[in-house]
C-alpha positions in Angstrom: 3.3 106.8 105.7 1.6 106.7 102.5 -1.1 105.2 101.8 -0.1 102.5 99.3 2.8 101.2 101.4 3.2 97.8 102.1 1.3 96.5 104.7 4.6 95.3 106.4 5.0 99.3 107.4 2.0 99.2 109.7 2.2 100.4 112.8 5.7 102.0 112.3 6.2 105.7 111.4 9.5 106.9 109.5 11.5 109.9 109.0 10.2 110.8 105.3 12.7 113.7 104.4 15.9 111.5 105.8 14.3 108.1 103.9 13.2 110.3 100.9 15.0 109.1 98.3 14.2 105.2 99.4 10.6 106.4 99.2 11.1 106.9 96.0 12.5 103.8 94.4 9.8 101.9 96.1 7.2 103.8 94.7 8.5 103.2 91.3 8.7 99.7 91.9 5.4 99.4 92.8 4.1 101.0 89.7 6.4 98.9 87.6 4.8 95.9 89.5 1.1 97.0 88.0 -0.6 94.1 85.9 -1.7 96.5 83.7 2.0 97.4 82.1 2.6 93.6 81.3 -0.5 93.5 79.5 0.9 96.9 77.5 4.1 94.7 76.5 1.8 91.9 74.9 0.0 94.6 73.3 3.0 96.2 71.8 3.0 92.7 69.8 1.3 92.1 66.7 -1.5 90.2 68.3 -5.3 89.8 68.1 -7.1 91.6 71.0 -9.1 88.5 71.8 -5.8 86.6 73.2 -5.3 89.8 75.5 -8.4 89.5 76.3 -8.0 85.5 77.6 -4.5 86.6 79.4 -6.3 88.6 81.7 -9.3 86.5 82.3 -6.7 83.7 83.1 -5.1 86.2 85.5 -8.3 86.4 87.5 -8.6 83.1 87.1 -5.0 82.5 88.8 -5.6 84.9 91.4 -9.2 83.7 92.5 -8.3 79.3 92.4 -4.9 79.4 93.1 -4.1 76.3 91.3 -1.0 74.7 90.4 -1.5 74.3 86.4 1.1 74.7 84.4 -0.6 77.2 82.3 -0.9 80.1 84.9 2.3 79.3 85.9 3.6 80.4 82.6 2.0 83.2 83.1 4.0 83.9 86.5 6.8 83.9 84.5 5.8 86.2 82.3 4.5 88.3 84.4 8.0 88.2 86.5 9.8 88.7 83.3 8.1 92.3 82.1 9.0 93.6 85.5 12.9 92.9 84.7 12.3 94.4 81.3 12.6 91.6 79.4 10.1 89.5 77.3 11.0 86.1 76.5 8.4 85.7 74.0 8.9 87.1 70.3 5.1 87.1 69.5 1.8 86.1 71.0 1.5 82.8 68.4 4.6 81.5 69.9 3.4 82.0 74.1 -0.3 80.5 72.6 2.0 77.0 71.4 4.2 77.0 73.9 1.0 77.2 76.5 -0.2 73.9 74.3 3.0 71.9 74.3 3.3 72.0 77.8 -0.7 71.0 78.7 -0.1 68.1 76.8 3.5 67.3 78.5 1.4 67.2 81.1 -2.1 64.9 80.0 1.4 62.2 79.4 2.6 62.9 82.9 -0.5 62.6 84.7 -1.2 58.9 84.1 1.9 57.3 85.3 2.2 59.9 88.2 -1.7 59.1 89.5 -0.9 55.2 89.2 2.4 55.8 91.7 0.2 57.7 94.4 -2.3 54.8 94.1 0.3 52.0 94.3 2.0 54.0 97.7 -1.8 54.4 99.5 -2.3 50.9 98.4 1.1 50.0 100.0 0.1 52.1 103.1 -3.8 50.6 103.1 -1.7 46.8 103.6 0.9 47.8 105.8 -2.0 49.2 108.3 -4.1 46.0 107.8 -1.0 43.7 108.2 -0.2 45.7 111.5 -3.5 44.7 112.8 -3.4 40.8 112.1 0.7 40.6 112.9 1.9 39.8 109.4 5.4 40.3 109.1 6.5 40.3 105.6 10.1 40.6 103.9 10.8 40.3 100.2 9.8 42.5 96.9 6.2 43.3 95.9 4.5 41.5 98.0 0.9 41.1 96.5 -1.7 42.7 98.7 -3.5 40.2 101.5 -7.1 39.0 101.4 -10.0 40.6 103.3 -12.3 37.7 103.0 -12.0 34.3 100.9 -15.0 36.3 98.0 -11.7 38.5 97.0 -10.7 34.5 95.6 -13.0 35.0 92.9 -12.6 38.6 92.7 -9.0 38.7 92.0 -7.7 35.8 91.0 -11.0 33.9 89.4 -11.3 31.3 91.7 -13.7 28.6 91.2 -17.6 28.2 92.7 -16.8 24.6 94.0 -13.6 25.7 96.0 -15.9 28.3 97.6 -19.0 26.1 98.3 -16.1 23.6 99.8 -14.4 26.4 102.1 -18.3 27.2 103.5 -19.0 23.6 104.1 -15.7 22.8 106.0 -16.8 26.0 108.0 -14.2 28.5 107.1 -16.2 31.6 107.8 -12.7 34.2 107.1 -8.9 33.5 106.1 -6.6 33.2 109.1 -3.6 35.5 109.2 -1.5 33.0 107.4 -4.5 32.5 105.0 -5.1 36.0 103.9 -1.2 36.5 103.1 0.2 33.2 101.8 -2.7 32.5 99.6 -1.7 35.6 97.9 2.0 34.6 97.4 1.5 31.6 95.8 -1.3 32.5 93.7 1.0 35.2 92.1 3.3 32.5 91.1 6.2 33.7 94.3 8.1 31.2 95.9 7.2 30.9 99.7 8.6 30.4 103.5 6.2 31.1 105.9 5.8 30.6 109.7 2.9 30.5 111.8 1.9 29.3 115.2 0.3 25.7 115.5 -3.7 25.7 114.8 -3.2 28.4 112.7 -4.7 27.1 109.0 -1.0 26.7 107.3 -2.6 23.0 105.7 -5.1 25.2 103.9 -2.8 27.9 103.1 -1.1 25.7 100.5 -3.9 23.5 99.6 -6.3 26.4 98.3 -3.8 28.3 95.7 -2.3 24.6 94.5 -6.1 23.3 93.8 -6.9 27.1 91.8 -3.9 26.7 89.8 -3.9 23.4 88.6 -7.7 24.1 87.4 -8.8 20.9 86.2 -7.9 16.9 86.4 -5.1 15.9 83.9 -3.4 12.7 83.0 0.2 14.1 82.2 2.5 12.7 85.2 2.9 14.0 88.2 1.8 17.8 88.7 2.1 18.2 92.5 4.2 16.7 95.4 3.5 17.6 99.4 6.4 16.5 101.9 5.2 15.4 105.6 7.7 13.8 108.3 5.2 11.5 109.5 2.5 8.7 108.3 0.3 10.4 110.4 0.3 13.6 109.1 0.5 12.9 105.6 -2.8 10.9 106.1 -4.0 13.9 107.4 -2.9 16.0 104.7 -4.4 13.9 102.2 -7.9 13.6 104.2 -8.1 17.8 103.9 -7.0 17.9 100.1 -9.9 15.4 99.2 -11.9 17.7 101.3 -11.3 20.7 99.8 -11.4 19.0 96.2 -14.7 17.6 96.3 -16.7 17.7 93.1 -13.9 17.6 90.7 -11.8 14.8 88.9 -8.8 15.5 90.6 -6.5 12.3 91.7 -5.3 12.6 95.0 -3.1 10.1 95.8 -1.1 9.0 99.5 2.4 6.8 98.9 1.3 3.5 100.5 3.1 0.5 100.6 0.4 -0.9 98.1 1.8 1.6 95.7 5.4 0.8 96.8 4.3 -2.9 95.5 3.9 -1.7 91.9 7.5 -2.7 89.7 7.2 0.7 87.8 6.4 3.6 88.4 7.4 5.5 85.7 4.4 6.0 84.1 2.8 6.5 87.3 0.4 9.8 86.8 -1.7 12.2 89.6 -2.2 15.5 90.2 -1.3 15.6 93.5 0.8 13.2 95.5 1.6 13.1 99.4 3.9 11.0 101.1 6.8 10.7 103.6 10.4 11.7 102.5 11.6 7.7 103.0 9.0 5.9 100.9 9.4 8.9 97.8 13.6 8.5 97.4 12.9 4.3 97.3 10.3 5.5 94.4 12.5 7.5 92.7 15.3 5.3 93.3 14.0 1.5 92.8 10.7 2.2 91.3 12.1 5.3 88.8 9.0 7.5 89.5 9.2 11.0 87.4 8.8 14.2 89.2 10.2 16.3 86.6 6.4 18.1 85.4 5.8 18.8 89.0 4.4 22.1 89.5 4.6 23.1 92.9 6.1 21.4 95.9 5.3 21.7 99.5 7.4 20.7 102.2 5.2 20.7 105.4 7.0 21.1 108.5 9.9 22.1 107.0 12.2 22.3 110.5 11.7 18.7 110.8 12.5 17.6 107.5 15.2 19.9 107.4 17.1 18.7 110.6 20.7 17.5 110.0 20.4 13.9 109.9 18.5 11.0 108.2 15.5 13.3 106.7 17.7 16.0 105.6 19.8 13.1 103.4 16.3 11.9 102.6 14.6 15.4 101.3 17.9 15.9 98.5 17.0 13.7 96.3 13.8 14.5 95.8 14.1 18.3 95.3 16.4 17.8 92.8 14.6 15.2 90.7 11.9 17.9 90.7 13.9 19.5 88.2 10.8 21.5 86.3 12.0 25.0 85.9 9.1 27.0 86.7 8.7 24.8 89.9 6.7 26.7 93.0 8.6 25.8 96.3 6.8 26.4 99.0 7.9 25.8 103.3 5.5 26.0 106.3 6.2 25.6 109.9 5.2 26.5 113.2 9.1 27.5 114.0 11.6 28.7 111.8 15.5 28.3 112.7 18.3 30.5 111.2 19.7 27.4 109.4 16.2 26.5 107.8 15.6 29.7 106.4 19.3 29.7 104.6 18.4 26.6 103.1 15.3 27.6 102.3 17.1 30.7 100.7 19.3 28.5 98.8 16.6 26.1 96.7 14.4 29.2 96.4 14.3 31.9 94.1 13.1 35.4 95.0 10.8 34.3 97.9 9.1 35.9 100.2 8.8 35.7 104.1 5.7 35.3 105.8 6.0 35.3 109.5 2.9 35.6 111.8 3.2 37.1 115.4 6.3 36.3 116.8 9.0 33.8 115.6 8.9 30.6 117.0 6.6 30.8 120.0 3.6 29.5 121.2 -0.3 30.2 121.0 -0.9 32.7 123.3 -4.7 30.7 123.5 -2.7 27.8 125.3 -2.4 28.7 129.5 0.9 27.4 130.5 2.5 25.7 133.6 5.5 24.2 135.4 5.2 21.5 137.9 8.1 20.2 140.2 7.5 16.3 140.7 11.0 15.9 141.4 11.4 12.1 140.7 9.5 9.3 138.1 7.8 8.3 141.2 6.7 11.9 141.7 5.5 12.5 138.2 3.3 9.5 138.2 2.0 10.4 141.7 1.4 13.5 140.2 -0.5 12.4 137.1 -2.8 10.1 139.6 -3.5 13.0 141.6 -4.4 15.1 138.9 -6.3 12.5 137.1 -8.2 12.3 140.3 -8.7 16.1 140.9 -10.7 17.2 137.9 -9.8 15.1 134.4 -11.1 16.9 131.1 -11.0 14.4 128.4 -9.3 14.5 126.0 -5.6 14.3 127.0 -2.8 14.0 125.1 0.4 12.6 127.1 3.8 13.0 125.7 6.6 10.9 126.8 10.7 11.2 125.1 10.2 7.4 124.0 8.4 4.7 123.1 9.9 2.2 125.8 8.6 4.7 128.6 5.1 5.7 126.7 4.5 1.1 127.0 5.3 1.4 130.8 3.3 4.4 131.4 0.4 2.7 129.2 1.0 -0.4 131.7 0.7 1.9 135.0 -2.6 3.3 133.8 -4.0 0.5 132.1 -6.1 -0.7 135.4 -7.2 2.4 135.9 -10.7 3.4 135.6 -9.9 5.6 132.5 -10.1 5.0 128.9 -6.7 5.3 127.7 -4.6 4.4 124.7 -1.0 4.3 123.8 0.7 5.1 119.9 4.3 4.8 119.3 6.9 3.8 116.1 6.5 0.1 117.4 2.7 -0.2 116.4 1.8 -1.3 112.6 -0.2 1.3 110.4 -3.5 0.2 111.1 -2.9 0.2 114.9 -1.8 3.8 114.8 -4.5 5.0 112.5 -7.0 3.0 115.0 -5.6 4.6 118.1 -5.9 8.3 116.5 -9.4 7.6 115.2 -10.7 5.9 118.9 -9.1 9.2 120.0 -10.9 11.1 118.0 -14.4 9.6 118.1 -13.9 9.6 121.9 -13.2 6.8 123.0 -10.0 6.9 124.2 -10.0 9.6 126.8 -6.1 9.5 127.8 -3.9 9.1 124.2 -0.2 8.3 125.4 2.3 9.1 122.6 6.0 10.3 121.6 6.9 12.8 119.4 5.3 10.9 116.2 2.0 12.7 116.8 3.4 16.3 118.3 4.1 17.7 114.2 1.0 18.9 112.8 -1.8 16.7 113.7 -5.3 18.5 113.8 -7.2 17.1 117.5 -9.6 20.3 117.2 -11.4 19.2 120.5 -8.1 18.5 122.9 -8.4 20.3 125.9 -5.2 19.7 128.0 -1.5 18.3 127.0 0.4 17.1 129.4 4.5 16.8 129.0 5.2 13.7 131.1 8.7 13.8 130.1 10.6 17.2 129.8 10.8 18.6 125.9 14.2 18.4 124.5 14.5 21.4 123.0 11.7 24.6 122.7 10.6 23.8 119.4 9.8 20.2 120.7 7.7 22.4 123.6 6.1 24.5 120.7 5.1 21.7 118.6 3.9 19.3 121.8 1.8 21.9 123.3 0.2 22.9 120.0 -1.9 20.1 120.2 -4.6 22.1 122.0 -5.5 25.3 121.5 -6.3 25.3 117.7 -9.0 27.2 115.3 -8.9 29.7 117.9 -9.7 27.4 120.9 -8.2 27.5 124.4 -6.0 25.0 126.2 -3.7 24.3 128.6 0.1 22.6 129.1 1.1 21.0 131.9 5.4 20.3 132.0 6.6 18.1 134.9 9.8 18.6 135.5 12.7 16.8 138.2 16.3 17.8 139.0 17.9 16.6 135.8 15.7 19.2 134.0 16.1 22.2 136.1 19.0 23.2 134.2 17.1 23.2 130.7 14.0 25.1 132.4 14.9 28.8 130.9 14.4 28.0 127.2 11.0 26.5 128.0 10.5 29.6 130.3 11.4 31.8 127.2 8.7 30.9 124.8 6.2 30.8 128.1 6.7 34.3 128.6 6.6 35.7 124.7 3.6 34.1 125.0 1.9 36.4 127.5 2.3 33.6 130.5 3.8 33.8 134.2 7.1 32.3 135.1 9.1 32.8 138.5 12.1 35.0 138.4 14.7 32.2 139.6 13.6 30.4 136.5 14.4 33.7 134.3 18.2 33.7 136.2 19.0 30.0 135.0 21.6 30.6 132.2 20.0 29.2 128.5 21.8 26.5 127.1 22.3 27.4 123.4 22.1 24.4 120.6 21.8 21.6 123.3 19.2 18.9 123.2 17.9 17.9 127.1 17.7 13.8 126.5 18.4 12.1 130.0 18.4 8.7 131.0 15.6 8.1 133.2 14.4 5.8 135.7 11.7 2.8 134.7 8.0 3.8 135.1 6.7 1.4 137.6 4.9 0.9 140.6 6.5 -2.5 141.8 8.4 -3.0 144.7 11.9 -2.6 144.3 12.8 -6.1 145.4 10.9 -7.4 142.8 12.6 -9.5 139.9 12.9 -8.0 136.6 11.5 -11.4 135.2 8.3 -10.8 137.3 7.9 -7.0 136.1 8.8 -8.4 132.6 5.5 -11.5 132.9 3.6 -8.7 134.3 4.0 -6.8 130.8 3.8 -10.1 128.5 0.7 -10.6 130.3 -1.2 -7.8 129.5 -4.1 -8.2 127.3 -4.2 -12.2 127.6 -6.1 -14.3 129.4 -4.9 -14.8 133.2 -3.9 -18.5 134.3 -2.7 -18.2 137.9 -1.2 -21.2 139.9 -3.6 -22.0 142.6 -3.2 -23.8 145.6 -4.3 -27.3 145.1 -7.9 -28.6 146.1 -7.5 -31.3 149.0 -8.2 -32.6 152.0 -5.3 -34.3 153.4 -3.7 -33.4 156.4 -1.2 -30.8 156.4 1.3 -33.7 158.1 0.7 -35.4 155.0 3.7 -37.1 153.2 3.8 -36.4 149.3 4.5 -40.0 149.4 1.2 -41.1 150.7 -0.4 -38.3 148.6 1.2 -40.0 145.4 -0.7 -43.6 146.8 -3.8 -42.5 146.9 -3.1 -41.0 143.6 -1.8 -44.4 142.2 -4.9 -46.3 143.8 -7.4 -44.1 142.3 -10.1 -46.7 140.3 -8.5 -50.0 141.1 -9.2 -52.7 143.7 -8.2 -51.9 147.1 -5.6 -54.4 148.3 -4.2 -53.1 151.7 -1.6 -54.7 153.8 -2.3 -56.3 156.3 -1.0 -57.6 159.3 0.2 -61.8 160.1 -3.3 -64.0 161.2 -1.3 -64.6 164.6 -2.7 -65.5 168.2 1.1 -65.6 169.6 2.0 -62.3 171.3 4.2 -59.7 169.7 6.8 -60.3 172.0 7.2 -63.9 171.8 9.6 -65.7 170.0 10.1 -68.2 167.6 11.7 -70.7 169.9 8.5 -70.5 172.3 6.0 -70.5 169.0 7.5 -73.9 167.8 7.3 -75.4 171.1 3.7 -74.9 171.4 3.0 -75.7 168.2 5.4 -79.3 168.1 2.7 -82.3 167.8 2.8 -84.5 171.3 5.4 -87.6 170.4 6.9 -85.2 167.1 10.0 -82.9 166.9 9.2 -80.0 165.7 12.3 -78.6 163.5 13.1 -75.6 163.6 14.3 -72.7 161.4 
């Protein structure tokens, strides 16, 4: 084989007189292939010899980088085009402008192509870090989520005193909700977002509301946040002032003082918290304006939500915030289909923030199922427990507030420091009994659901369900209690026979959250949209032959002072007579008269006859009776 064959040919030998003529057309291809006749054709031209010159320095060039610019690909084409025979340049002035057009084609296409690769590595950059904190995100351009709260300032110009606040509370770095929500709102999107309980979702809306209404104003009402209970809207209100300190801002709760004003129409704050009951009589009676509000929070929005007396409540607020570029924003620790289509429906083009898994528990809380079988098993139970090893404080939930009095009765006497809080109590007797709670003295806190929603006990150690949850997202919200700002718990769930049936959606959001549960209770078929409220049996100790007007005095009793009947002090006789008692009663400081028997020497059997007799005068007749 020749020498300048391809190396494809090595190693094989051919037949050179038979393949003769195919020798030959290859050899003419390959001198019809040599650089040097394309530089010949631009010759021909009437060019300058210095452009020749550059063509074949840039030929090097191409042969040496092997870049993709669009100049030396031109030159390809020529090159390609002089083997076929054809040049499609008509002189070397025309290739030289055509060269120029097409680098500056280029310089215009760079910029918007360099920004797409950046935005698709910064879209890659968030998905990883997303993956690594569980944020699950649905909606269109998301913004990007916070590494650390200095990126406040950084991107969006936050303010020193919202900084020097965050280090003082102790928030060292955003939570998971945090770094992602905060993001949402500031960028002026609409917002849904679920996250387990303890998780920072109170701060989450506080922060971006505070950055964007900047400073104090006097011009209505600029920001409304929606909580199902008194206590949690306190609550609310005590972590807004928080956060807010050192600026003019007027935070203000909806208190029954306020409720006492006759107009409220030119009432004015920047942000205002209340319940969903006490704001529709506002906007109803007292014709409060909330059509400048800015953004609007509903707090546990599943609650408010449910189909019923708050969800008739919430309507007519929403809609007399009627301010077009309104913010809407919904947190909760669980999230059902039905909420998120209503959220769907008042929102526009929101985004979905859900952290870990929907609708369970902290997986910080350890979880467990105790069979007590009967009322008189639970509280046997409790004792025992109580007994064992008790780590104040604990919270105790029962399904209503006529059980949580008779529990609070049982344990009353008790050497334990225990307090009850239920619908029944006034404000300040509620706000007392969370306070004692928290300052520590109350060990024990008995309560309903009231308290389960949102309220912040950071030091709770154990939660015990007395009565059996009615649903899971009751068991989510109860349990919640403990385990918070990254804190571990426990949950303790008595359960008797009436309850065995409701066991496997409990069992459910035990096991999504990483705990144990017995393979019997994973065979129990779930019960879909039901709501486990049995009657049960009266919390007592008495016998059961005991009156229910005793067990009744035995409640009215407690907390006064006790008056028992005693026997009386005396010393008469047992063989007494009352009527001889009630003499000596009657004779008590006057003159003793007692009486006394006939001055008589005659014998008591003697008659009258014989007494005359004796007693007739010698010569007299004594007459007789």
């Amino acid at each position: 084989m020749e020498k300048g064959a391809s190396f494809l040919f090595a190693g094989i030998s051919f037949d050179k007189k038979k393949f003769a003529d195919d020798f030959s057309r290859f050899q003419e291809k390959r001198e019809n292939d040599n650089p040097e006749n394309d530089v010949s054709l631009l010759e021909n031209e009437k060019a300058e010899p210095e452009e020749a010159t550059v063509v074949s320095v840039r030929k090097r060039k191409r042969k040496t980088k092997a870049s993709g610019n669009l100049r030396f690909n031109l030159l390809i084409i020529l090159e390609k085009d002089a083997v076929e025979g054809f040049n499609v340049f008509t002189g070397s002035n025309q290739s030289a402008q055509t060269i120029v057009v097409n680098e500056e084609n280029e310089k215009e296409e760079d910029g918007p192509l360099k920004a797409k690769k950046e935005l698709n590595r910064q879209m890659e950059r968030d998905a990883i870090f997303r993956k690594k904190y569980s944020i699950h995100v649905s909606g269109t351009n998301v913004p990007s989520p916070l590494k650390a709260f200095a990126e406040l300032s950084s991107r969006y110009g936050c303010e020193s005193y919202l900084l020097r606040n965050l280090v003082e509370l102790g928030f060292k770095e955003p939570t998971p909700i945090q770094r992602q929500a905060i993001p949402v709102l500031l960028s002026d999107r609409e917002c849904f977002a679920c996250a387990p309980t303890g998780s920072g979702k109170t701060l989450a809306f506080l922060c971006p509301m505070l950055m964007k209404l900047k400073h104090a104003s006097k011009d209505g009402i600029r920001a409304v946040i929606m909580c199902p209970t008194r206590e949690l809207a306190v609550q609310t209100t005590r972590e807004c002032k928080n956060l807010a300190k050192g600026t003019k801002f007027r935070i203000k709760l909806m208190k029954k003082e306020l409720m006492r004003v006759a107009d409220l129409s030119k009432f004015s704050c920047d942000v205002l918290i209340s319940t969903p009951l006490r704001l529709r009589l506002a906007i109803r009676k007292k014709k409060m304006d909330l059509s400048r509000v800015e953004y609007l929070v509903l707090d546990e929005a599943d609650k408010l939500f449910e189909v019923g007396s708050l969800l008739k409540q919430i309507d007519p607020v929403v809609k007399a915030c009627s301010n077009p570029s309104i913010i809407r924003s919904l947190f909760s620790a669980t999230l059902p289909d039905f909420v998120e289509e209503l959220a769907r429906s008042i929102m526009h083009d929101a985004v979905r923030v859900i952290i870990g898994r929907k609708n369970t528990a902290s997986e910080l809380i350890k979880q467990k199922l105790i069979f007590a079988g009967s009322e008189e098993g639970k509280l046997l139970a409790l004792r025992q427990s109580f007994a064992e090893s008790l780590n104040p404080p604990v919270l105790i939930f029962l399904q209503s507030k006529e059980r949580a009095k008779e529990l609070y009765v049982e344990l009353a006497y008790e050497n334990i420091r225990v307090g009850v809080i239920h619908s029944d109590l006034s404000q300040t007797e509620r706000e007392d009994a969370i306070d004692d709670f928290r300052a520590g003295k109350i060990w024990v806190l008995i309560a309903t659901d009231v308290i389960a929603r949102g309220m912040d006990f950071k030091g709770v150690n154990c939660v015990i369900n007395y009565d059996f949850p009615d649903s899971a997202a009751a068991y989510i919200h109860r349990i919640g209690r403990s385990g918070r700002a990254g804190r571990s718990g426990e949950a303790i769930s008595f359960y008797a026979e009436d309850d065995i049936p409701f066991l496997r959606n409990i069992a459910n959001v035990m096991e999504a959250s990483g705990c144990e549960v017995p393979s019997w209770i994973k065979a129990l078929p779930k019960l879909r949209g039901k709501k486990h409220r049995p009657r049960r049996e009266r919390i007592s100790t008495k016998p059961k032959d005991e009156t229910e007007w005793e067990a009744n005095q035995k409640v009215k009793l407690k907390g006064k002072k006790r008056h028992p009947r005693r026997v009386s002090i005396s010393t008469k006789s047992k063989d007494e007579t009352e009527g001889e008692a009630n003499q000596k009663m009657k004779l008590k400081g006057k003159r003793l008269h007692p009486r006394r028997d006939s001055i008589s020497t005659k014998p008591k059997g003697e008659t009258v006859g014989e007494a005359n007799r004796k007693m007739k005068p010698k010569g007299k007749k004594l007459r007789s009776r």
